[in-house]
BALOBA-1460 file (C-alpha; in Angstrom, 3 decimals):
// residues 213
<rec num="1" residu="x" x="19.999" y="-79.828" z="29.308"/>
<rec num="2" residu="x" x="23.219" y="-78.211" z="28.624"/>
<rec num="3" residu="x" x="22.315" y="-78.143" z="24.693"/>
<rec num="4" residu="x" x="18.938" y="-75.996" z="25.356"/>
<rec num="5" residu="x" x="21.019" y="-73.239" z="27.380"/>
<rec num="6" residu="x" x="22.993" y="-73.018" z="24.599"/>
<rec num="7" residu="x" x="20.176" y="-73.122" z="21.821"/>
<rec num="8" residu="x" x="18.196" y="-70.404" z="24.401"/>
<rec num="9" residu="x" x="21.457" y="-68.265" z="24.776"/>
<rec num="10" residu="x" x="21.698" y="-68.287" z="20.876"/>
<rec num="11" residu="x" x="18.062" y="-67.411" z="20.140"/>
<rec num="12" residu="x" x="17.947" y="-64.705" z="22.783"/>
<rec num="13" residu="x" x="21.724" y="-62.843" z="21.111"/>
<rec num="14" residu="x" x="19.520" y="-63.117" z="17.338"/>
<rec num="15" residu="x" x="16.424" y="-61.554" z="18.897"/>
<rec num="16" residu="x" x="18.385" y="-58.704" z="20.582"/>
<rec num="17" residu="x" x="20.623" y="-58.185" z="17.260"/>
<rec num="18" residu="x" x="17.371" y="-58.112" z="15.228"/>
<rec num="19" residu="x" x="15.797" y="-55.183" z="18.039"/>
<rec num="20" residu="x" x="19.186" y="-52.890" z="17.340"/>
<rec num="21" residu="x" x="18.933" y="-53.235" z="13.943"/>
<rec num="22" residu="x" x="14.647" y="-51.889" z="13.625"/>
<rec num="23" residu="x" x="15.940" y="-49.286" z="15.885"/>
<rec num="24" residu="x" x="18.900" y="-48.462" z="13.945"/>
<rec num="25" residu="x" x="16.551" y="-48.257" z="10.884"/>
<rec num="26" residu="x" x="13.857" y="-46.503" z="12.516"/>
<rec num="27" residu="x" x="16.187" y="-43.696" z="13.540"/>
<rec num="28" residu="x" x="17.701" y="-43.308" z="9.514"/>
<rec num="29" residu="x" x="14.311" y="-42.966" z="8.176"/>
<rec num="30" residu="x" x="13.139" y="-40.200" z="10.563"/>
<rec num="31" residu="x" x="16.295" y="-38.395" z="10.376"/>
<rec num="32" residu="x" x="16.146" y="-38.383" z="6.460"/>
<rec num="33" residu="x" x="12.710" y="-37.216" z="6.746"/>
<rec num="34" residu="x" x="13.678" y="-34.541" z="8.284"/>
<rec num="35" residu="x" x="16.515" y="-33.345" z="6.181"/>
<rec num="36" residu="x" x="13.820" y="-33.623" z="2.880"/>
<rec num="37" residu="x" x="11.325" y="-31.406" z="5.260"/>
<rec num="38" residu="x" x="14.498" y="-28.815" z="5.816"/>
<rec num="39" residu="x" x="15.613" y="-28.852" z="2.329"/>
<rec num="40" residu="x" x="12.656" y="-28.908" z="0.319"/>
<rec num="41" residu="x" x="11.675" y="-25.207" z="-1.055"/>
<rec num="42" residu="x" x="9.241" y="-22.991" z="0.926"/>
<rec num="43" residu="x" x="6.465" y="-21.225" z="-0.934"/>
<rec num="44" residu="x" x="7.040" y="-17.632" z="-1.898"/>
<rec num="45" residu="x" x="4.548" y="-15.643" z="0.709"/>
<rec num="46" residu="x" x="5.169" y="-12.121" z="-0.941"/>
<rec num="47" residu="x" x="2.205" y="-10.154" z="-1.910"/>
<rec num="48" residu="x" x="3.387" y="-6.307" z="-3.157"/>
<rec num="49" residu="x" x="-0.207" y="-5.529" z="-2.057"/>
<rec num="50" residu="x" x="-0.075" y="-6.361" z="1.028"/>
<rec num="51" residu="x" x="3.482" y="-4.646" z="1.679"/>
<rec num="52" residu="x" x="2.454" y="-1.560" z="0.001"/>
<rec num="53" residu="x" x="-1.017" y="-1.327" z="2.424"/>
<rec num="54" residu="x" x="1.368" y="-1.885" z="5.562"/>
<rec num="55" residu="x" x="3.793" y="0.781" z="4.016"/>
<rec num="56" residu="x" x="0.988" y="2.923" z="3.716"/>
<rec num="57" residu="x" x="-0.138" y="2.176" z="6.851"/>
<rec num="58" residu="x" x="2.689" y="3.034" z="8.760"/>
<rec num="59" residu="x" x="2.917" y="6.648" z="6.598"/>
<rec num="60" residu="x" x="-0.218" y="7.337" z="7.245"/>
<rec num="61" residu="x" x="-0.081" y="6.784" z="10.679"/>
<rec num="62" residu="x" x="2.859" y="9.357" z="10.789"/>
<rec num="63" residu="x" x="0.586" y="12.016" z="9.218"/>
<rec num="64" residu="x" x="-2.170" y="11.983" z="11.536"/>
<rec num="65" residu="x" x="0.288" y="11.927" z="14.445"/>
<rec num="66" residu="x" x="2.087" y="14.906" z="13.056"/>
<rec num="67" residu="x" x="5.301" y="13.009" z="13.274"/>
<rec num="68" residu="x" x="6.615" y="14.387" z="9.804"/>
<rec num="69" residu="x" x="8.292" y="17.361" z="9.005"/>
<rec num="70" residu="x" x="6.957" y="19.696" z="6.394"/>
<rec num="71" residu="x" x="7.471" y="22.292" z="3.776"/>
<rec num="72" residu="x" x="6.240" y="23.655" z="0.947"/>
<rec num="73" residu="x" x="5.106" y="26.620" z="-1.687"/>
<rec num="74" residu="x" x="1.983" y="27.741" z="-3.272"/>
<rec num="75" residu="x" x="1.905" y="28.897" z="-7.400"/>
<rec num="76" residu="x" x="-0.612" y="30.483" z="-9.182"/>
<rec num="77" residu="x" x="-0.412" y="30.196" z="-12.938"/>
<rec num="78" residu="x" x="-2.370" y="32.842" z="-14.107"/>
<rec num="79" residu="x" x="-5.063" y="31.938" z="-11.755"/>
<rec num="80" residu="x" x="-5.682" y="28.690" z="-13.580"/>
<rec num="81" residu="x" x="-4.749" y="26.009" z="-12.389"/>
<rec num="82" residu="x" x="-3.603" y="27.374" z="-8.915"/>
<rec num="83" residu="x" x="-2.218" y="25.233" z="-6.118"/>
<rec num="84" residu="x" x="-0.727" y="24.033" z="-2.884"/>
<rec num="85" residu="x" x="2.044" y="21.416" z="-2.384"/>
<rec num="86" residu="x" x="3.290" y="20.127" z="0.665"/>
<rec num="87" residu="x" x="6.529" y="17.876" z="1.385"/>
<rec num="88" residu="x" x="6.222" y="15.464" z="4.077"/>
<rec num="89" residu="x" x="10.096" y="14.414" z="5.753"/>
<rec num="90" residu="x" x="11.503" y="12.162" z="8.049"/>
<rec num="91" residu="x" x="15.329" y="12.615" z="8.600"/>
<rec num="92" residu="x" x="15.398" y="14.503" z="5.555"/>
<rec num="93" residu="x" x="13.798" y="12.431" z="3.357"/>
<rec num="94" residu="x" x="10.667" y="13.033" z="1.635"/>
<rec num="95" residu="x" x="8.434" y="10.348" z="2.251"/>
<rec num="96" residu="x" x="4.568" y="11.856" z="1.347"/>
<rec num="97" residu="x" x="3.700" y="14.671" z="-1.367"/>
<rec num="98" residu="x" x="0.147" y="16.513" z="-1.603"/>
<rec num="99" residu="x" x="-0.491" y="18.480" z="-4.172"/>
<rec num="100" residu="x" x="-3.714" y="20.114" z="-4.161"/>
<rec num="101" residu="x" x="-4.901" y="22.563" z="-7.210"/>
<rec num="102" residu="x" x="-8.431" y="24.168" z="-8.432"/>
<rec num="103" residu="x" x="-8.676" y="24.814" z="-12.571"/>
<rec num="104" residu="x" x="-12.035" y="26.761" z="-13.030"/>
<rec num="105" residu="x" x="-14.880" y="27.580" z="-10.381"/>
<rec num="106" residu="x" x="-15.955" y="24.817" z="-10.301"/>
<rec num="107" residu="x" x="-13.123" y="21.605" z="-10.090"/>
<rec num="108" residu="x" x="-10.646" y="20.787" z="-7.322"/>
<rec num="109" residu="x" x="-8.450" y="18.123" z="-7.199"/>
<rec num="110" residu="x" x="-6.012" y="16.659" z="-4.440"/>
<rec num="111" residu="x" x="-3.016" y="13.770" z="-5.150"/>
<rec num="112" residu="x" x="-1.056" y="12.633" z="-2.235"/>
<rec num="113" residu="x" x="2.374" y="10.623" z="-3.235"/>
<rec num="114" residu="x" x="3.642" y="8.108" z="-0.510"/>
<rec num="115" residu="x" x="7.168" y="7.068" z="-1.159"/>
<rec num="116" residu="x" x="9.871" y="5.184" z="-0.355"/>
<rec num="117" residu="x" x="13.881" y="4.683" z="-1.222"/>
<rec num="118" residu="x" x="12.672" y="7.493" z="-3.231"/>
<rec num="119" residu="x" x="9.975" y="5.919" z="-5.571"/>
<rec num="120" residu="x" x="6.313" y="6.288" z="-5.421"/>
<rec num="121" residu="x" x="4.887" y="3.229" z="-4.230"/>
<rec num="122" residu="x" x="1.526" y="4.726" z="-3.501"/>
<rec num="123" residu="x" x="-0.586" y="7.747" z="-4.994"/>
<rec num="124" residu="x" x="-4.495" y="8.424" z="-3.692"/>
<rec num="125" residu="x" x="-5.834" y="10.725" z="-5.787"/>
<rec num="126" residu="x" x="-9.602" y="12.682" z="-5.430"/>
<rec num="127" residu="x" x="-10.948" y="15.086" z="-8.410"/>
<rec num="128" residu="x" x="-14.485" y="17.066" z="-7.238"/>
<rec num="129" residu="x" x="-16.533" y="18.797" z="-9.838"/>
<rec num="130" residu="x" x="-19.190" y="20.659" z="-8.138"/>
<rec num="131" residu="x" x="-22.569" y="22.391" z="-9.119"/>
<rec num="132" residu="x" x="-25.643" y="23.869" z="-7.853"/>
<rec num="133" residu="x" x="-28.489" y="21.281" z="-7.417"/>
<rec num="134" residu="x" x="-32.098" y="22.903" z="-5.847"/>
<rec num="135" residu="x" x="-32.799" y="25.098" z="-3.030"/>
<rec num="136" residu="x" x="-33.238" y="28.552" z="-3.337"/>
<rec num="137" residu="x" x="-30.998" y="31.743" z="-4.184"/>
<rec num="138" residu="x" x="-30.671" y="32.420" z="-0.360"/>
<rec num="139" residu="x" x="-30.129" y="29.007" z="0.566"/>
<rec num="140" residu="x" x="-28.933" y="27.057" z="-3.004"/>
<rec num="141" residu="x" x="-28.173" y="23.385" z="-2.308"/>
<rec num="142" residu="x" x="-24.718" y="22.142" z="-3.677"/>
<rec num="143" residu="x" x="-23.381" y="18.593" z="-4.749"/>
<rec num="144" residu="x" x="-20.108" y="17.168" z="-5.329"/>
<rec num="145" residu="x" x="-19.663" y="14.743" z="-7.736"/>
<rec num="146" residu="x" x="-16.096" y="12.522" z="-6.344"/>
<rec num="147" residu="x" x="-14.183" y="10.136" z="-7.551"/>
<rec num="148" residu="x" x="-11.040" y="8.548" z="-5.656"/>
<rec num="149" residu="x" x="-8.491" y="6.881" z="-7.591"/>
<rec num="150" residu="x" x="-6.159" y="4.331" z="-5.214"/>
<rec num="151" residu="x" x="-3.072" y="3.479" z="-7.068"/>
<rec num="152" residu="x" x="-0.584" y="0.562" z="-6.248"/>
<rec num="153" residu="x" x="2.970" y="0.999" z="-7.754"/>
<rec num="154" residu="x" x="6.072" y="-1.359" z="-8.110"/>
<rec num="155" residu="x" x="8.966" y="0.423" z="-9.780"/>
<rec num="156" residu="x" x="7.043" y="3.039" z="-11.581"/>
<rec num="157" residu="x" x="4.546" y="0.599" z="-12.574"/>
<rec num="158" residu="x" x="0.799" y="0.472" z="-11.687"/>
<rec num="159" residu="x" x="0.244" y="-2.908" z="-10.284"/>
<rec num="160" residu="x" x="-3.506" y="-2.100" z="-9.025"/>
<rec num="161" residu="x" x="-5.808" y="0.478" z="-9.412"/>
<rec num="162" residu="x" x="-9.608" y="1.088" z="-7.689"/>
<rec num="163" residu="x" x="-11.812" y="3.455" z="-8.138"/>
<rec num="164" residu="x" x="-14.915" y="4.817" z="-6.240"/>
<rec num="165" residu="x" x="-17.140" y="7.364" z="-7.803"/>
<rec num="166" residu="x" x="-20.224" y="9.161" z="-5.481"/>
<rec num="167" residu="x" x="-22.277" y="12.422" z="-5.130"/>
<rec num="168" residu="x" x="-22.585" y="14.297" z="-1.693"/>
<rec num="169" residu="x" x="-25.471" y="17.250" z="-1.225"/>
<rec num="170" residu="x" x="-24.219" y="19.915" z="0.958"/>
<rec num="171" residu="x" x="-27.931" y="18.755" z="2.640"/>
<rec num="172" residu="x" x="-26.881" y="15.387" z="3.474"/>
<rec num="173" residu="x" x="-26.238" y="14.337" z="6.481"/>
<rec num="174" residu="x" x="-24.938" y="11.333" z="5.724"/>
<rec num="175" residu="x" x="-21.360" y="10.738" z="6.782"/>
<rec num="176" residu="x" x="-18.449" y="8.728" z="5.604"/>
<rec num="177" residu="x" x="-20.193" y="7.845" z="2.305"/>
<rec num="178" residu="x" x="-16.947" y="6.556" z="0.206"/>
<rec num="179" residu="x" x="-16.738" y="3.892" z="3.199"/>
<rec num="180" residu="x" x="-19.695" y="2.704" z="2.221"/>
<rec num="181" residu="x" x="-18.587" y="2.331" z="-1.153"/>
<rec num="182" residu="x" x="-16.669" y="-0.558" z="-2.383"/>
<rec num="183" residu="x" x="-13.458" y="0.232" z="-4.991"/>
<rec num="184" residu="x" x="-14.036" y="-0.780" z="-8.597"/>
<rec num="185" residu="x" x="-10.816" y="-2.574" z="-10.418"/>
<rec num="186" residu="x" x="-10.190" y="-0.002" z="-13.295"/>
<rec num="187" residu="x" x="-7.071" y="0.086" z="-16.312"/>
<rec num="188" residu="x" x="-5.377" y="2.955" z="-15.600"/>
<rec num="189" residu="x" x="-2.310" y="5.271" z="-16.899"/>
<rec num="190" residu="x" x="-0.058" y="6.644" z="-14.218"/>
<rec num="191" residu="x" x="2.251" y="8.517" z="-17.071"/>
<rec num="192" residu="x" x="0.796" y="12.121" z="-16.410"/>
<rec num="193" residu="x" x="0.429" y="11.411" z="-12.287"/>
<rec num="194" residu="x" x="4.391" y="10.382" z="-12.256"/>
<rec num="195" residu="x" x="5.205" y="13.400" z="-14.562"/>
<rec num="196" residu="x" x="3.491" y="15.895" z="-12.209"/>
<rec num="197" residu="x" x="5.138" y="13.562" z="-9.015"/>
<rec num="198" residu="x" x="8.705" y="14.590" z="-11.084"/>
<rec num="199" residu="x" x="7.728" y="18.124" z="-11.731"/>
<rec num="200" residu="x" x="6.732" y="18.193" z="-7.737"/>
<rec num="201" residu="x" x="10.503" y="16.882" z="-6.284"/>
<rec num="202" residu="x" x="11.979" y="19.619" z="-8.490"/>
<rec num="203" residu="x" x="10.546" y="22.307" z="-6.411"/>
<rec num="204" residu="x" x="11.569" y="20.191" z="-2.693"/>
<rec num="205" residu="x" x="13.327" y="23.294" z="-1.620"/>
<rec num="206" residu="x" x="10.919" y="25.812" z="-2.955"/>
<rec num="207" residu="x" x="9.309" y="27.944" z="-0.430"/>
<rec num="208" residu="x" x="6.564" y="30.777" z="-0.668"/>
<rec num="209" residu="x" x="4.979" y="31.144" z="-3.724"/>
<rec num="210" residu="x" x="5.608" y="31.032" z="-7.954"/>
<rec num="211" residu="x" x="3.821" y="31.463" z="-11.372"/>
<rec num="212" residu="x" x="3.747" y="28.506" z="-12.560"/>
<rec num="213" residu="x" x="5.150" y="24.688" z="-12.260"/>
């Protein structure tokens, strides 16, 4: 009798040594499972699109609220082209340019430069050529022939660029037409948009009006 409580003591100290060490085990893998979850590298999330779009946003938002404080000048270069410019400001610094000019009767264009830590990240641009299309001499119908040009910049460098191109009749009554128009992926060269966007800042402090740019 005396040798089973022994044998039972003994089999019940191997069972509970056996218990402490799955636990002991158990707690080491999860641990270290944990540690590779921590340590191994995260996927890079970045999209410039997406951050220039909520940068956009945000400057946009600003505009329409009137939040912004602007200046700007007018020039006429021998009547052709002529134009408008406006600088946009928030704690003195510039953060939207428009520039709108006419060459000839018949052409208008507007570019509006969105910017920040003083680089372009952003330029919407619209060119209309117009003409005279039916009616009658007392009541001639118009249309304007649009297209928009949405440029996405990194460092000076288009990244993205869509364009839309439609007609509007002054007789239409159809509204919001280049919403209902879906941007077309183009190639595009920026080099004569930036150079006007430089010839632009030079003239930040210009008020009233001058010849020529």
């Amino acid at each position: 009798m005396k040798t089973m409580l022994i044998a039972a003591i003994l089999l019940l100290a191997v069972s509970c040594k056996n218990d402490k060490d799955k636990a002991a085990h158990t707690t080491s893998v999860s641990t270290d499972s944990m540690i590779v979850k921590k340590d191994s590298p995260q996927q890079n999330t970045d999209d410039p699109i997406a951050e220039i779009k909520k940068e956009y946003g945000m400057l946009q938002a600003q505009l329409e609220a009137k939040k912004l404080r602007s200046n700007g000048f007018t020039y006429n270069c021998n009547e052709e082209p002529s134009g408008k410019v406006t600088f946009f400001s928030d704690k003195g610094e510039i953060k939207v340019i428009e520039h709108f000019y006419t060459e000839h009767s018949h052409f208008s264009a507007s570019e509006r430069y969105f910017i920040k830590n003083g680089e372009p990240f952003f330029i919407f641009r619209e060119e209309t050529v117009w003409n005279f299309d039916g009616g009658t001499p007392e009541k001639p119908i118009t249309k304007d022939d649009i297209t928009e040009t949405r440029i996405y910049l990194q460092h000076n460098k288009p990244l993205k660029c869509l364009e839309k191109k439609y007609s509007i009749r002054s007789d239409s009554k159809e509204k919001n037409i280049s919403d209902q128009i879906s941007g077309k992926e183009i190639q595009c060269n920026t080099d004569e948009l930036l150079k006007t966007y430089r010839s632009l800042l030079k003239h930040k402090d210009q008020k009233g009006e001058i010849k020529c740019l």
